[in-house]
Residue frames as a rotation matrix with the C-alpha (Angstrom) as fourth column:
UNK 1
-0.251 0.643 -0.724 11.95
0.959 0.062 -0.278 213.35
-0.134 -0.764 -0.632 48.14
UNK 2
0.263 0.758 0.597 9.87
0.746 -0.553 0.372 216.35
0.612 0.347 -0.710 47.78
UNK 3
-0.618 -0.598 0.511 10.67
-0.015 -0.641 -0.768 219.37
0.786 -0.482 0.387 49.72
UNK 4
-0.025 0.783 0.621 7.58
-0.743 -0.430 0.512 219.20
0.668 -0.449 0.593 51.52
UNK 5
0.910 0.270 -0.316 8.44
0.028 0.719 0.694 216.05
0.415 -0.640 0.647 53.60
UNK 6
-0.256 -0.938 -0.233 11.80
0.364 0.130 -0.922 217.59
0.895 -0.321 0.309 54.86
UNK 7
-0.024 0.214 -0.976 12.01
0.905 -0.410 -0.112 218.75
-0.425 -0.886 -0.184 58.71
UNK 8
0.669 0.738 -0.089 9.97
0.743 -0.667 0.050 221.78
-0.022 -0.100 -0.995 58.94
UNK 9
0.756 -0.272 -0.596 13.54
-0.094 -0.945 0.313 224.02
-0.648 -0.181 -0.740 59.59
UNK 10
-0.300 -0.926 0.230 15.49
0.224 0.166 0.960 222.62
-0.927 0.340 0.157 56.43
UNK 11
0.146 0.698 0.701 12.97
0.955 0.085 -0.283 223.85
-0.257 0.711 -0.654 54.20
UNK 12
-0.514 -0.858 0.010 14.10
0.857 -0.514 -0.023 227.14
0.025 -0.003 1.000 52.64
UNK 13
-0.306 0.637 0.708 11.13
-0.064 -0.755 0.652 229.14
0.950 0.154 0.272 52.54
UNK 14
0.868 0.449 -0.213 10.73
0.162 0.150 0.975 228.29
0.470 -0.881 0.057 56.60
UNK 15
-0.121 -0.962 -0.244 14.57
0.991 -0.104 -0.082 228.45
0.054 -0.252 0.966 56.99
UNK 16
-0.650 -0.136 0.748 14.36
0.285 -0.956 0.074 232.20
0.704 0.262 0.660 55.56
UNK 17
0.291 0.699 0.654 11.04
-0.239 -0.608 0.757 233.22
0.926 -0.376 -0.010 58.00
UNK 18
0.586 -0.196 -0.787 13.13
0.720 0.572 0.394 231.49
0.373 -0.797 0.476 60.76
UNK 19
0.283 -0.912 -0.296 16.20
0.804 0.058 0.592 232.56
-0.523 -0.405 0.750 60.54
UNK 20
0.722 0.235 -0.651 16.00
-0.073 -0.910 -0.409 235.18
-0.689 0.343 -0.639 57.71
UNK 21
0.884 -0.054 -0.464 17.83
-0.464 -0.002 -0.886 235.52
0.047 0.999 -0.026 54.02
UNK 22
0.317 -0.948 -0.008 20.95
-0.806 -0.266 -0.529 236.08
0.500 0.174 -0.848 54.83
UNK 23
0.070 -0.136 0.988 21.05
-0.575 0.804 0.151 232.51
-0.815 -0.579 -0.022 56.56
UNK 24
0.582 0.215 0.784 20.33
0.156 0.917 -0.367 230.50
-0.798 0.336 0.500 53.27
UNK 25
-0.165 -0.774 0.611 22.20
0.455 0.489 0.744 229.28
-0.875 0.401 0.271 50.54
UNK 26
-0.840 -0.185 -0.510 22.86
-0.452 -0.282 0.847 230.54
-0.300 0.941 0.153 47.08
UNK 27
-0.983 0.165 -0.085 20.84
0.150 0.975 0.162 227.13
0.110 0.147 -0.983 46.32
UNK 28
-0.760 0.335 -0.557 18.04
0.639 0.225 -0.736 228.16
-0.121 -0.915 -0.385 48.68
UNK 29
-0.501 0.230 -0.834 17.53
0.044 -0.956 -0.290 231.13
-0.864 -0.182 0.469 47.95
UNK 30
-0.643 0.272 -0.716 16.60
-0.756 -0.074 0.651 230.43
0.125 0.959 0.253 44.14
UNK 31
-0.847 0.531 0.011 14.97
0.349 0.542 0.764 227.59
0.400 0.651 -0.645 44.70
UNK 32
-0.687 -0.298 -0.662 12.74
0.566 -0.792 -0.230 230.14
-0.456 -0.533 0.713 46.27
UNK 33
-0.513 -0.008 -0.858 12.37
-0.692 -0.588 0.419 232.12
-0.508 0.809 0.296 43.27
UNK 34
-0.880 0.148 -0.451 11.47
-0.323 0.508 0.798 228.70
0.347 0.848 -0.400 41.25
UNK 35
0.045 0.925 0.377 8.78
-0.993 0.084 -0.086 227.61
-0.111 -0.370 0.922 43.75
UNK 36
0.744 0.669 0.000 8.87
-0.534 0.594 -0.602 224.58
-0.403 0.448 0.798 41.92
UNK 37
-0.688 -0.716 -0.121 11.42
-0.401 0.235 0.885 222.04
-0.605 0.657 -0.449 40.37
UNK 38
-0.172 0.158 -0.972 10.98
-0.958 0.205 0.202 219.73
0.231 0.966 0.117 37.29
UNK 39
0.999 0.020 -0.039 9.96
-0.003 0.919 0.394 215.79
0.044 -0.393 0.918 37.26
UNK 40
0.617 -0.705 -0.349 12.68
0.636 0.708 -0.307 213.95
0.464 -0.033 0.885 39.05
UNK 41
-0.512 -0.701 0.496 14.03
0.474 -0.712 -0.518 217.42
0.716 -0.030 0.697 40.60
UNK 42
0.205 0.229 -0.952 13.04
0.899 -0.429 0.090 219.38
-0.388 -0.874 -0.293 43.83
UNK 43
0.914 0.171 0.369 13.18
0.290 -0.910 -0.295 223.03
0.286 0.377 -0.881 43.47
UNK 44
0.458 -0.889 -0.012 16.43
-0.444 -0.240 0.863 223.07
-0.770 -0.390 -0.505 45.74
UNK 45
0.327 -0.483 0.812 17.66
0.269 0.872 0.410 220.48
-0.906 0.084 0.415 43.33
UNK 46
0.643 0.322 0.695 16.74
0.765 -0.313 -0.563 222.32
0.036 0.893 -0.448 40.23
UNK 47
0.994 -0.106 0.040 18.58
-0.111 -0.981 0.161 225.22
0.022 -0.164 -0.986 41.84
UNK 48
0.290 -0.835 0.467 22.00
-0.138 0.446 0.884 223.38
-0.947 -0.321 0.014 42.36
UNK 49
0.044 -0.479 0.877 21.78
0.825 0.512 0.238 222.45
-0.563 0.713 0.418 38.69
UNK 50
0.871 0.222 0.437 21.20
0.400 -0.838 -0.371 225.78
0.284 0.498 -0.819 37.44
UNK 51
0.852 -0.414 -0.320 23.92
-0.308 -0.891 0.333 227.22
-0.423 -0.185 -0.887 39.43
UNK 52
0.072 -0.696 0.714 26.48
0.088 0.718 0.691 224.57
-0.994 0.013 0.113 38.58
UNK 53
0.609 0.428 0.668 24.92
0.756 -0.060 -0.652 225.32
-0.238 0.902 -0.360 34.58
UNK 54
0.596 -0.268 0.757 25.77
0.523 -0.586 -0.619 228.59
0.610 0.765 -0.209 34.31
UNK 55
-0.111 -0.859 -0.499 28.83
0.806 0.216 -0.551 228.49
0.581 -0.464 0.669 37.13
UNK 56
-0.620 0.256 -0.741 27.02
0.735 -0.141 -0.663 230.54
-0.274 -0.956 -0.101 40.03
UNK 57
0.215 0.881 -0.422 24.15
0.723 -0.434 -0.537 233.02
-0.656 -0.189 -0.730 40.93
UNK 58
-0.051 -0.091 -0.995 25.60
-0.203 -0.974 0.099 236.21
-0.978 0.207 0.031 39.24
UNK 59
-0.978 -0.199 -0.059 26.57
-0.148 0.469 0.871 234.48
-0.146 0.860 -0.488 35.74
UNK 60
-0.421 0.894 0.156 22.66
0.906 0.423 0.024 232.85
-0.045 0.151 -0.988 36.00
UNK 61
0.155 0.454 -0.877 20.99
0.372 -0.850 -0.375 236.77
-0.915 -0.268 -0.300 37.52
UNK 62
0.018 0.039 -0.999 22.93
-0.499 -0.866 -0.043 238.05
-0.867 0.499 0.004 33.99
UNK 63
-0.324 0.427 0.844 22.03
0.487 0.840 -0.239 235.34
-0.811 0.333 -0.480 31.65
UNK 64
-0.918 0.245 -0.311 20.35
-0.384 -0.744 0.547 236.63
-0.097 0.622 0.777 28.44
UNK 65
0.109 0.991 0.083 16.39
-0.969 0.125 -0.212 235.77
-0.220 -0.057 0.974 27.67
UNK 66
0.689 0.308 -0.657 17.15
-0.686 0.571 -0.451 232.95
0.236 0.761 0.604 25.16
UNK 67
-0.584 -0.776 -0.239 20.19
-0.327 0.495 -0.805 231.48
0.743 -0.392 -0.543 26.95
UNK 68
-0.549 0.616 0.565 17.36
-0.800 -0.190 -0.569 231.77
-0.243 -0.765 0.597 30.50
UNK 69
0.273 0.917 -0.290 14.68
-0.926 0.168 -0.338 230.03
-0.261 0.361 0.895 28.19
UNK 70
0.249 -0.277 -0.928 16.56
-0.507 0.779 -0.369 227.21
0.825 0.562 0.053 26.89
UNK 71
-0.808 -0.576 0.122 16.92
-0.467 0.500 -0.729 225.72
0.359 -0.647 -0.673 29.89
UNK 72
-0.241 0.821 -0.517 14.51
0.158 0.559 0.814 223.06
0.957 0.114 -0.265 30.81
UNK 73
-0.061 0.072 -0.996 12.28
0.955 0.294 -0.038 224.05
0.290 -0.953 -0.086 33.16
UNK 74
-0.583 -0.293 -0.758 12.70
0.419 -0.907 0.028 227.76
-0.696 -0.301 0.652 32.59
UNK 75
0.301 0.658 0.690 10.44
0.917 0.000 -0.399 229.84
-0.263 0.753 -0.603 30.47
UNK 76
-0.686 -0.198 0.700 9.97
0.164 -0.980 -0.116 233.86
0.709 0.035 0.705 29.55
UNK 77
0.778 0.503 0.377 7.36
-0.107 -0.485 0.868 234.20
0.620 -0.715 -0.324 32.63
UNK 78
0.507 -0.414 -0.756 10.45
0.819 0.507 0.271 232.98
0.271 -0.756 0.596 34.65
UNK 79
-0.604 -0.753 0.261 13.10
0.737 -0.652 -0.177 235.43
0.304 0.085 0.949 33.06
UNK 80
0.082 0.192 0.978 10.33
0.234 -0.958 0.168 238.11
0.969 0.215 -0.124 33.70
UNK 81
0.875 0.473 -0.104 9.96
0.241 -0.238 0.941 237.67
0.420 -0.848 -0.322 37.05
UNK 82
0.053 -0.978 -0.200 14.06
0.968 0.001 0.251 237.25
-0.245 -0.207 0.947 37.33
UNK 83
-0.457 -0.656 0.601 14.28
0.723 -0.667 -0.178 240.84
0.518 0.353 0.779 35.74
UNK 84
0.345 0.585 0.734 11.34
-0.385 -0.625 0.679 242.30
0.856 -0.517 0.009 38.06
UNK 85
0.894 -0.242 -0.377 13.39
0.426 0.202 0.882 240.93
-0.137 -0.949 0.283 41.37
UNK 86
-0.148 -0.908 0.392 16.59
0.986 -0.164 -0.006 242.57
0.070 0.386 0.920 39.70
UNK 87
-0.370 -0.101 0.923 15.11
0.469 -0.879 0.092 245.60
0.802 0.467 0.373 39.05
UNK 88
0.755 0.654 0.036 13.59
0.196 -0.278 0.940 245.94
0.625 -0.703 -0.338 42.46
UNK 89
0.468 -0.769 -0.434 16.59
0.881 0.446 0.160 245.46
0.071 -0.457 0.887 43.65
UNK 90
-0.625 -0.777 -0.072 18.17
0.775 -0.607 -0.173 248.64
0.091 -0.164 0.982 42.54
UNK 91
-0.318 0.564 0.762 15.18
0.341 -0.682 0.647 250.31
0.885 0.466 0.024 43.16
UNK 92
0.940 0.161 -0.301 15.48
0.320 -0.115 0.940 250.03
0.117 -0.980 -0.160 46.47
UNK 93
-0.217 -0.869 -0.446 19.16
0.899 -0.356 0.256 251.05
-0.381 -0.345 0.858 46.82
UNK 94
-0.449 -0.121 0.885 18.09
0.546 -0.821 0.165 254.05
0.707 0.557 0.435 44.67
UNK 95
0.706 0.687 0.172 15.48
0.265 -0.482 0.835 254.94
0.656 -0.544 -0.522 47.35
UNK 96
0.380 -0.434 -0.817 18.28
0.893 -0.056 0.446 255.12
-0.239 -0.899 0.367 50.08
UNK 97
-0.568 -0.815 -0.116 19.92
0.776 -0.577 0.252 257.84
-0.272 0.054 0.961 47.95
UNK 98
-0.821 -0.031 0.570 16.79
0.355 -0.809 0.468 259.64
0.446 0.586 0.676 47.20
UNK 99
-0.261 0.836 -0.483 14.76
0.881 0.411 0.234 259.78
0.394 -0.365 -0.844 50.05
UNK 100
0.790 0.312 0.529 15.68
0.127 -0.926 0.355 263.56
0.600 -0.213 -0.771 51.01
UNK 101
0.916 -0.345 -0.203 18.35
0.375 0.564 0.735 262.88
-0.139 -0.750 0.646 53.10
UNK 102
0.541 -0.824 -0.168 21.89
-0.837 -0.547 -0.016 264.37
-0.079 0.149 -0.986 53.03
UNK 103
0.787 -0.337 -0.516 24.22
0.012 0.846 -0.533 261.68
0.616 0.414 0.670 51.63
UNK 104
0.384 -0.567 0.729 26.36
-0.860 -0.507 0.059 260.76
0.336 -0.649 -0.682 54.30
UNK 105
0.366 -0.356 0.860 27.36
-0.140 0.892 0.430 257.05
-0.920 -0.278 0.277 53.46
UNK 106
-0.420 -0.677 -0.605 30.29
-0.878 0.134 0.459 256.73
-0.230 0.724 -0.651 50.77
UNK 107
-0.909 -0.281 0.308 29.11
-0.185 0.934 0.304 253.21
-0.373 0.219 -0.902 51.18
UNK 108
-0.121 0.971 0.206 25.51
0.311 0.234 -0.921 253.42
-0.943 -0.047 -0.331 50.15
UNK 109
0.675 -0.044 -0.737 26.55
-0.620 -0.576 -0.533 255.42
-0.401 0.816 -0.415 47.04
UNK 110
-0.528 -0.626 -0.574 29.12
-0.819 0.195 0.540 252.74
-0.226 0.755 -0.616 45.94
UNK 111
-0.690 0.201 0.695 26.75
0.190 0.977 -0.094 249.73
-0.698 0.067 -0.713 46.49
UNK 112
0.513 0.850 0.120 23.92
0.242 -0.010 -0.970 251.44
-0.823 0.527 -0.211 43.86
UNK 113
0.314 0.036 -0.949 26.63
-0.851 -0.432 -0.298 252.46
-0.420 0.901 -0.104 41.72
UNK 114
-0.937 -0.321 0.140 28.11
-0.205 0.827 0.524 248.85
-0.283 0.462 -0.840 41.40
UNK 115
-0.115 0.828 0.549 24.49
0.518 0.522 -0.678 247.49
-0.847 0.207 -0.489 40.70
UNK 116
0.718 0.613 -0.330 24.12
-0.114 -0.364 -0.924 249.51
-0.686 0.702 -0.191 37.80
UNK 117
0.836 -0.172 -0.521 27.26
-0.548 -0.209 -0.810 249.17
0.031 0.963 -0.269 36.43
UNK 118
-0.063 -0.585 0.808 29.00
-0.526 0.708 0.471 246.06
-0.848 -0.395 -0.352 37.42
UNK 119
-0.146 0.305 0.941 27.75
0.474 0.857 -0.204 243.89
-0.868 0.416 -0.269 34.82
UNK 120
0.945 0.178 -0.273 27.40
-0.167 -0.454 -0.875 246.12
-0.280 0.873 -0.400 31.66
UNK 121
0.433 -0.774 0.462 29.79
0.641 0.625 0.446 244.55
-0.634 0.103 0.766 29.12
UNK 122
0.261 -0.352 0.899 30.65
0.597 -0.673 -0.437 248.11
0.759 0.650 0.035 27.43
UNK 123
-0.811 -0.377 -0.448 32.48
0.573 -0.670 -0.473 251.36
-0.122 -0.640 0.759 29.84
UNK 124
0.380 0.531 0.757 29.95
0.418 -0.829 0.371 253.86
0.825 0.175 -0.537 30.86
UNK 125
-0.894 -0.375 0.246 30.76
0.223 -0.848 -0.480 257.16
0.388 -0.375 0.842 32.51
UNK 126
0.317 0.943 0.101 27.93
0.658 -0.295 0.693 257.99
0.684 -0.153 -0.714 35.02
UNK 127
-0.440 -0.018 0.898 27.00
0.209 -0.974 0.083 260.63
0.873 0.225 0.432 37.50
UNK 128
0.202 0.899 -0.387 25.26
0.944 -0.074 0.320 261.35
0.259 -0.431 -0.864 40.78
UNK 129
-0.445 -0.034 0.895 24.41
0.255 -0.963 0.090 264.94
0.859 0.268 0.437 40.95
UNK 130
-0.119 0.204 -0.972 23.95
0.982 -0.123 -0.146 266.32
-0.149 -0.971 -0.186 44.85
UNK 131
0.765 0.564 0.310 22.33
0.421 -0.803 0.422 269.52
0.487 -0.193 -0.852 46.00
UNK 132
0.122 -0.613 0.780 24.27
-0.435 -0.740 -0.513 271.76
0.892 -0.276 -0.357 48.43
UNK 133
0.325 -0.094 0.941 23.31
-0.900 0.276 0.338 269.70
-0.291 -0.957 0.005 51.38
UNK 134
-0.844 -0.418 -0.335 24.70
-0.520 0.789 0.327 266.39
0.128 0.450 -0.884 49.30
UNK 135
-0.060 0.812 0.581 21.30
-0.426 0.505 -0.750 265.25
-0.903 -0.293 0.316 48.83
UNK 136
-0.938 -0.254 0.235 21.11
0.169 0.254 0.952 263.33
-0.301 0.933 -0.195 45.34
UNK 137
-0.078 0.870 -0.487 19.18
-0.521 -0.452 -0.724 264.85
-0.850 0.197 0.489 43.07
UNK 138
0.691 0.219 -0.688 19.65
-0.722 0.194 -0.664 262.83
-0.012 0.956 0.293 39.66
UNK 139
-0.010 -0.609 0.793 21.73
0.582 0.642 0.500 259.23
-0.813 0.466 0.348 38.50
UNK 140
0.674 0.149 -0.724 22.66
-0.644 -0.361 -0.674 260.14
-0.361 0.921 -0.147 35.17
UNK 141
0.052 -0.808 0.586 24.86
0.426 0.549 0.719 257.74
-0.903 0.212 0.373 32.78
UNK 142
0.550 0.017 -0.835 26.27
-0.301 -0.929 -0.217 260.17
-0.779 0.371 -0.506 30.64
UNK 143
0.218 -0.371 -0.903 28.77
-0.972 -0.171 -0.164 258.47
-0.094 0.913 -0.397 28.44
UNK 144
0.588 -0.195 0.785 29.19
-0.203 0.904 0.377 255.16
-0.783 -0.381 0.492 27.17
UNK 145
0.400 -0.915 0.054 31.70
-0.727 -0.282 0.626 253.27
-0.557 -0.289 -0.778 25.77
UNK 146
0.125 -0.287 -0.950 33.92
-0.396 0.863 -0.314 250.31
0.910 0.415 -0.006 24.04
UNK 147
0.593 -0.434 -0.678 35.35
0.638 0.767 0.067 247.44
0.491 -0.473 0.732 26.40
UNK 148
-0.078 -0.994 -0.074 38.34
0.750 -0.010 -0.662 249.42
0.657 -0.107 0.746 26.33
UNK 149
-0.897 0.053 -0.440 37.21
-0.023 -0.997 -0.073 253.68
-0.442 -0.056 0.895 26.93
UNK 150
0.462 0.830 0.312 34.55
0.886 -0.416 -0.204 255.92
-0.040 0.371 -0.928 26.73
UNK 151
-0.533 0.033 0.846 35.09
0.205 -0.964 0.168 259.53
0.821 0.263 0.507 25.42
UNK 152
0.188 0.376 -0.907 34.25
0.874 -0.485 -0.020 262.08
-0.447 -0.790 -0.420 29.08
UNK 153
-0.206 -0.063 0.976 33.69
0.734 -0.670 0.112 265.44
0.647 0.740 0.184 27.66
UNK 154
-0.729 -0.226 -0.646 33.89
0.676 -0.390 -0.626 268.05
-0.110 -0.893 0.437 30.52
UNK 155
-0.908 0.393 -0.146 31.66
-0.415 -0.793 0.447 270.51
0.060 0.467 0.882 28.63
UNK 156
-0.008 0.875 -0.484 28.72
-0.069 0.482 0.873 267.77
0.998 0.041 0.057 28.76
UNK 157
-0.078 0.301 -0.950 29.16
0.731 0.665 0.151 267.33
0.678 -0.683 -0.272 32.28
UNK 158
-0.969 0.144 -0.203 29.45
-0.075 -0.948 -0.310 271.44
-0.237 -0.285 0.929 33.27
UNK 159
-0.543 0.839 0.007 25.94
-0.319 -0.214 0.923 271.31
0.777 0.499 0.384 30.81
UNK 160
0.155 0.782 -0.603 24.28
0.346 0.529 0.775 268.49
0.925 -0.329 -0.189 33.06
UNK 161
-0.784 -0.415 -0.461 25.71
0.602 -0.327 -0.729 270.31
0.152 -0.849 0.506 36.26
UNK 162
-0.968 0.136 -0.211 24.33
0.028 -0.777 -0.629 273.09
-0.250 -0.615 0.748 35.79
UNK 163
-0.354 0.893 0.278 20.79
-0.461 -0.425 0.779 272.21
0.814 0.147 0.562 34.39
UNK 164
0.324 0.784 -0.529 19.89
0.470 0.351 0.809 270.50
0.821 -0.512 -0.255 37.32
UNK 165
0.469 0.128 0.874 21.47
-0.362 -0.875 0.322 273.11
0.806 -0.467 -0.364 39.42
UNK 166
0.813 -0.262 -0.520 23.98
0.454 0.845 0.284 270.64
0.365 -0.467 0.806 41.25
UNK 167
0.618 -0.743 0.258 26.88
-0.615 -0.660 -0.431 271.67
0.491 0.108 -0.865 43.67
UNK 168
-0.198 -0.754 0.626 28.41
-0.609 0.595 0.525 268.30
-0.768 -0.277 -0.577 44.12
UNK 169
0.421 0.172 -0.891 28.94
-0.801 0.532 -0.276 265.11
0.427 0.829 0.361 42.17
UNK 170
0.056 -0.654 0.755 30.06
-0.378 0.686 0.622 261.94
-0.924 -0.320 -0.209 43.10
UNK 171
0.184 0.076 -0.980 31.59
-0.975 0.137 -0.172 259.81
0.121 0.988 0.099 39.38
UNK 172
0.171 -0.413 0.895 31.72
-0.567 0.701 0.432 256.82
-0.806 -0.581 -0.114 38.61
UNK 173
0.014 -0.115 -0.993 32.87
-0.943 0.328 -0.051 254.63
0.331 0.938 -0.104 35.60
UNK 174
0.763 0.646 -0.006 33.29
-0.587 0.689 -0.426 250.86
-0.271 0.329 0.905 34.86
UNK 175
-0.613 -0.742 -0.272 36.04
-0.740 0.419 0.526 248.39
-0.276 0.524 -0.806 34.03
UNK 176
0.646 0.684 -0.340 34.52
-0.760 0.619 -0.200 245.75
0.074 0.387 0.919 31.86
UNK 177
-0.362 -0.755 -0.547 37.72
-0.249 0.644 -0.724 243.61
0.899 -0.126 -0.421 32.60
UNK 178
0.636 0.347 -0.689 36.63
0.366 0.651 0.665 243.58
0.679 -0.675 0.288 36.29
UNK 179
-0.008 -0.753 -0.658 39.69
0.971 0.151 -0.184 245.30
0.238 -0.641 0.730 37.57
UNK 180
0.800 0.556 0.225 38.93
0.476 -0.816 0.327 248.16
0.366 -0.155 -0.918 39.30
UNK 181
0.223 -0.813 -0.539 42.04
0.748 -0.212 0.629 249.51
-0.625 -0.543 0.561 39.51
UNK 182
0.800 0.548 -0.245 42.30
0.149 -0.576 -0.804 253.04
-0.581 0.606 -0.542 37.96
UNK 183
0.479 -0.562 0.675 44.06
0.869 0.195 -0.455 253.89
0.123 0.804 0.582 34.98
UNK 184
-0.566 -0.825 -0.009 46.38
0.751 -0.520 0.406 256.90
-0.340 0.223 0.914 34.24
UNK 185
-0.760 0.452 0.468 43.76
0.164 -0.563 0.810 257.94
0.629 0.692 0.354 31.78
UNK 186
0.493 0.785 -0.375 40.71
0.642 -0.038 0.766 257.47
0.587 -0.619 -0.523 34.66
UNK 187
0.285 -0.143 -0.948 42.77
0.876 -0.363 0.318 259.80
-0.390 -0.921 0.022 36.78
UNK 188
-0.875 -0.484 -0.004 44.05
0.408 -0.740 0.535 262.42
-0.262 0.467 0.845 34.17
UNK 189
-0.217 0.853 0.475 40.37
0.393 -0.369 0.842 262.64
0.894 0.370 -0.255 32.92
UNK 190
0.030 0.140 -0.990 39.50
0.979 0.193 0.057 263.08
0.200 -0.971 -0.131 36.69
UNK 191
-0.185 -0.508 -0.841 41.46
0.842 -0.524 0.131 265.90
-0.507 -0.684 0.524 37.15
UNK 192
-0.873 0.106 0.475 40.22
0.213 -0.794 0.569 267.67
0.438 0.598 0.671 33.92
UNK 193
0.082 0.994 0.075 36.71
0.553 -0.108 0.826 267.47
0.829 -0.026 -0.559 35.48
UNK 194
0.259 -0.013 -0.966 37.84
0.890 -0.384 0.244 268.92
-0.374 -0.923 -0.088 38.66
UNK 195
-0.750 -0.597 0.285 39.19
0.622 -0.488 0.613 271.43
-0.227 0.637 0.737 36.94
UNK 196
-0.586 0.682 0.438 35.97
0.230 -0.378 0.897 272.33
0.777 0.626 0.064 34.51
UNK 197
0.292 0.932 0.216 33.59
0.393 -0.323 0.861 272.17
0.872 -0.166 -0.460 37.59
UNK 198
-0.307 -0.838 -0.452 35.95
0.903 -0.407 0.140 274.35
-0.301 -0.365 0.881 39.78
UNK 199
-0.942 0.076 0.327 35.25
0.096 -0.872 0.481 277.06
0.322 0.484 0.814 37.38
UNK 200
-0.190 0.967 0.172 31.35
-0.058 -0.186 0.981 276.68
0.980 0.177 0.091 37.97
UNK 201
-0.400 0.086 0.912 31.62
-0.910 -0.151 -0.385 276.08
0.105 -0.985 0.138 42.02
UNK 202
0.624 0.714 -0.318 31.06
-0.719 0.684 0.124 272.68
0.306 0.151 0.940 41.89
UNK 203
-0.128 -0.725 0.677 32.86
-0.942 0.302 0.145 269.99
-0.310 -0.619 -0.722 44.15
UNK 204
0.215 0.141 -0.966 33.81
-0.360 0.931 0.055 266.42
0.908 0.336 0.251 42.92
UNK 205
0.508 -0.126 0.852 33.11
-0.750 0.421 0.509 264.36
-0.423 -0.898 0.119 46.72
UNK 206
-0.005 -0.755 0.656 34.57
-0.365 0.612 0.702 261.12
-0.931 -0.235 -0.278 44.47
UNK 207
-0.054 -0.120 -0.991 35.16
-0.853 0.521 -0.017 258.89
0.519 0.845 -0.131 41.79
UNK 208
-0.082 -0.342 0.936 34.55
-0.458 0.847 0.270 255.37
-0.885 -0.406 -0.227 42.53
UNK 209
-0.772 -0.354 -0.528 36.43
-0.635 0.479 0.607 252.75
0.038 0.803 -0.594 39.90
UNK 210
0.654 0.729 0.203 33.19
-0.736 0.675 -0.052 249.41
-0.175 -0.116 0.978 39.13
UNK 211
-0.536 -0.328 -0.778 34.52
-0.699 0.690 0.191 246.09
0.474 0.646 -0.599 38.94
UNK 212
0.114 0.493 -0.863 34.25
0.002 0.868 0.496 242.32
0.993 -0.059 0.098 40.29
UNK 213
-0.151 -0.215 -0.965 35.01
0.706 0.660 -0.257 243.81
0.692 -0.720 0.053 43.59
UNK 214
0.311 0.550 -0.775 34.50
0.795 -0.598 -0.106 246.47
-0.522 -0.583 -0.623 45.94
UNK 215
0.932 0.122 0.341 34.31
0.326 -0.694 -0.642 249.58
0.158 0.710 -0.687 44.37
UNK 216
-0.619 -0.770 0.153 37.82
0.685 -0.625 -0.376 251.89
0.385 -0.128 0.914 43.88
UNK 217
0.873 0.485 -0.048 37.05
0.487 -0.869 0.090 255.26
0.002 -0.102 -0.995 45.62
UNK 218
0.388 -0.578 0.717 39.53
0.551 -0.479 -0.684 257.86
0.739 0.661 0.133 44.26
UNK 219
0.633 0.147 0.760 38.93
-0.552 -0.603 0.576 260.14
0.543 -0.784 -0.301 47.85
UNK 220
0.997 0.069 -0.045 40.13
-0.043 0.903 0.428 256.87
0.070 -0.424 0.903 49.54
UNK 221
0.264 -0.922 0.283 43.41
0.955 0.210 -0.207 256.86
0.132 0.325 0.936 47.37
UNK 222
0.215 -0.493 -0.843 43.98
0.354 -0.765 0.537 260.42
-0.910 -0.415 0.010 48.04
UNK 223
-0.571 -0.681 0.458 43.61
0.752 -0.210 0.625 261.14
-0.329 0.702 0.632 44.45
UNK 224
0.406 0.898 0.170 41.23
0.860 -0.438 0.261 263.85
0.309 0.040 -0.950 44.39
């Protein structure tokens, strides 16, 4: 049966203006996105088999083009539109952190830095670079990595301090394993940066660890 001959509040595009996103289903929510299913498939349906394909929403969201495409039913106008709802995505969390504002949610700064670096299957070493009032002036991802480590050079990260004229920082790094639990080495490297930007008057507010769960925040652990 078509979607259009269900009751008027099991439909997911009427469910969502009802009741709003956060009411509908993984399922729902893509089929959404698809507008459309395939013969013999509803769009909800179409969505169920996709997620079940490539074993839920996140796994499908980081997909590659040609893995996307080969699915019947899926094209490259799809995948673009999938990477222009992705990228909007952190373009709106960026806006929270750069609207002018004094940064004054830990938690708004870890939820843009997971989006950027949750899913990257190499370590990068990034940056947000705050004014005196902890406004954020700059993301930067400054070093990347193997699986294992990236190489943090304190001297590159005094440089990017001080051209943009920053007197905080909040860091953050990556576990491609998922386990955001920090290492020895993620806390020894830590302490050299505190250290280097010490010398220049420059405060580290945190470190937060990326994985498959809520960020680590170093400040949290008292390791700062």
């Amino acid at each position: 049966m078509g979607i259009n001959h269900w009751p008027a509040d099991e439909r997911p595009r009427e469910k969502l203006l009802q009741l709003g996103a956060a009411h509908l289903s993984d399922a729902e929510l893509l089929a959404i996105f698809l507008r459309v299913g395939v013969k013999g498939k509803n769009a909800v349906a179409l969505a169920q088999d996709l997620l079940a394909h490539y074993g839920g929403l996140r796994p499908l969201l980081n997909t590659t083009q040609e893995d996307f495409c080969a699915y019947p039913g899926l094209g490259a106008a799809k995948y673009a539109q999938l990477q222009a709802v992705l990228e909007m995505a952190k373009r709106h969390l960026e806006a929270e952190l750069v609207r002018g504002e004094a940064l004054t949610s830990p938690e708004a700064a870890a939820r843009y830095l997971k989006l950027q670096l949750r899913d990257l299957p190499y370590e990068v070493f990034a940056l947000l670079l705050l004014d005196n009032q902890h406004r954020v002036l700059r993301y930067e991802a400054l070093f990347r990595g193997t699986v294992d480590a990236a190489s943090v050079y304190p001297r590159e990260v005094v440089k990017l301090v001080l051209e943009h004229n920053a007197a905080a920082v909040i860091l953050a790094h990556n576990h491609p394993s998922g386990i955001a639990e920090p290492s020895r080495a993620d806390e020894q490297i830590t302490q050299r940066l505190k250290q280097a930007l010490q010398s220049v008057d420059v405060r580290i507010l945190d470190h937060f660890v990326i994985g498959d769960g809520e960020p680590v925040s170093f400040a949290a652990r008292g390791l700062l």
